[in-house]
C-alpha positions in Angstrom: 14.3 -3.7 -9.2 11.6 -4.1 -12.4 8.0 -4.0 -12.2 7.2 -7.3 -11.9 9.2 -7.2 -8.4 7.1 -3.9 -7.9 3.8 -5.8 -8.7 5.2 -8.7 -6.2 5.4 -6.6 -3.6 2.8 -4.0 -4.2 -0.2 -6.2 -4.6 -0.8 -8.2 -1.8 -0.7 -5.6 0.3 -2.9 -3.1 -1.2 -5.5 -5.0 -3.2 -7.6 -3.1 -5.3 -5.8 0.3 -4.1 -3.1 -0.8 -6.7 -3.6 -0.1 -10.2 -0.9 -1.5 -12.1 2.8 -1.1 -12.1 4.0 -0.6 -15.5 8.0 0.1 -16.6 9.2 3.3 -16.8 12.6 4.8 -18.7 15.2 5.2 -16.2 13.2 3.9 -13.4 12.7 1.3 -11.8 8.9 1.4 -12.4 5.7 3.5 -12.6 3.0 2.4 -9.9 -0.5 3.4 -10.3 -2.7 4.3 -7.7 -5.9 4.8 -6.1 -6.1 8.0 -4.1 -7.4 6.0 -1.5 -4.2 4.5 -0.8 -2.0 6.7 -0.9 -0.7 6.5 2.7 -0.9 2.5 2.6 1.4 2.9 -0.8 3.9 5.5 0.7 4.6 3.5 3.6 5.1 0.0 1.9 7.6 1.8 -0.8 9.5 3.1 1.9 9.5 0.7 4.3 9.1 -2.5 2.5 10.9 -1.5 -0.8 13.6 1.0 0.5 12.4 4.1 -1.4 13.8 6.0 1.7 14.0 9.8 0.1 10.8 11.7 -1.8 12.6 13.7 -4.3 9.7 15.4 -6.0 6.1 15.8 -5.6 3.9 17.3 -8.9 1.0 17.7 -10.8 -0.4 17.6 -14.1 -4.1 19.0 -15.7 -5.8 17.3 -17.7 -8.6 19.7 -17.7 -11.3 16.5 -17.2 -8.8 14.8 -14.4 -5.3 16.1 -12.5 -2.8 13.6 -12.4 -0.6 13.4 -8.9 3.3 12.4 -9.1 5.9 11.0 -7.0 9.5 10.6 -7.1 11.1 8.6 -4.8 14.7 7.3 -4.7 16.3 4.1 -2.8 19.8 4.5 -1.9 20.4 0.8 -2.0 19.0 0.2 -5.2 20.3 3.2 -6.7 17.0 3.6 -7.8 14.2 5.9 -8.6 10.7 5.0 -8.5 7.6 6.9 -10.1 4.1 6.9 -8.1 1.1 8.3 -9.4 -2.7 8.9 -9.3 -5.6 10.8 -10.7 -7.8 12.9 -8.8 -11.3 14.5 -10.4 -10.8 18.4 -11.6 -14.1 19.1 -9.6 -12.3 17.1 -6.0 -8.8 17.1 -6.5 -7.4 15.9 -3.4 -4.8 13.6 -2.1 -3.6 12.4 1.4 -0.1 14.5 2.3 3.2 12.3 2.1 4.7 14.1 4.7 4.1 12.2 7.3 6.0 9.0 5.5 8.7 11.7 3.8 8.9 15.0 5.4 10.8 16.5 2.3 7.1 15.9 0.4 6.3 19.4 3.0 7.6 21.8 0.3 7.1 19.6 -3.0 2.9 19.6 -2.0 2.7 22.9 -1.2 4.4 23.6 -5.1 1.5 21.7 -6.7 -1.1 22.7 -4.6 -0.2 26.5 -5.0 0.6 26.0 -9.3 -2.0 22.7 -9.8 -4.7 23.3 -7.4 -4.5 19.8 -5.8 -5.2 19.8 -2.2 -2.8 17.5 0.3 -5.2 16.2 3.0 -3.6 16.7 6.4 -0.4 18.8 4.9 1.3 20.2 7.8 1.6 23.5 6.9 -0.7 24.1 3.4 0.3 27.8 2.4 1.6 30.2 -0.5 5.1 29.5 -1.3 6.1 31.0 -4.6 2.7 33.4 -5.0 1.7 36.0 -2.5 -0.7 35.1 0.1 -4.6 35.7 -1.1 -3.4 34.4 -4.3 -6.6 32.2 -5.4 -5.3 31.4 -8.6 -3.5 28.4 -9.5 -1.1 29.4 -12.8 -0.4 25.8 -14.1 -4.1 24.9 -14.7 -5.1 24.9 -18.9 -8.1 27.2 -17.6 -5.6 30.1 -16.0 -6.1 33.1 -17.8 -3.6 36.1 -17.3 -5.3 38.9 -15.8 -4.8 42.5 -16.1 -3.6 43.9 -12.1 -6.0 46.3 -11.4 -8.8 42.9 -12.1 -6.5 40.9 -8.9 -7.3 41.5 -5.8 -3.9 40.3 -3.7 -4.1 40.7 0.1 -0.7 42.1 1.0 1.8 40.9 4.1 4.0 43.9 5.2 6.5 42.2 7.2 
């Protein structure tokens, strides 16, 4: 598949929700976004375009804007595909993708612990890799490394 097939399929279906679809090394494309419609864009590319399997979910700062990613794959095209949005710094927020790919459950909760972006109807949004009462998110540009007695962490004994 190339991006004009993307573009083909993409565009009368979400309108204005769609960006632009651009090519991408190794891909089959990149497909831009609006936040907006992300659920409406999740379900097309797996439904309509056979993007069956979410393999990664991630975010980037960009300190004025946080950029969203998606990898999914297509078995039958031997495929991957690259979808992605900005969110403002001072809102970021996105719908979840789990409820089109279930495998986005852990990949969102990832960026929203490391990025700070916040998955809109996620399942099950908690700490994964930090301790719980961690409000710190460590892949912002404005994380600073604190000394331990300045973090407060609430502890789980288990």
């Amino acid at each position: 598949m190339q991006p004009d097939d993307l573009a083909r399929t993409l565009s009368p279906k979400l309108g204005d929700l769609l960006l632009g679809v651009e090519p991408f090394e190794g891909m089959a494309g990149r497909v831009r976004f609006r936040r907006e419609g992300a659920l409406d864009l999740f379900r097309v590319v797996r439904d309509d375009l056979s993007f069956t399997h979410l393999s990664m979910v991630g975010g980037v700062d960009w300190v004025d804007h946080r950029e969203v990613f998606y990898v999914a794959w297509s078995d039958s095209l031997r495929q991957y595909l690259l979808l992605s949005t900005d969110v403002p710094a001072e809102d970021p927020r996105v719908e979840s993708a789990s409820s089109v790919w279930p495998s986005a459950n852990w990949h969102e909760r990832e960026t929203w612990e490391l990025v700070g972006v916040s998955f809109d109807h996620h399942p099950d949004l908690r700490h994964l890799l930090t301790p719980d009462g961690y409000a710190f998110h460590p892949l912002l540009r404005s994380f600073k490394l604190h000394e331990p007695e300045e973090l407060e962490v609430k502890s789980r004994h288990v």
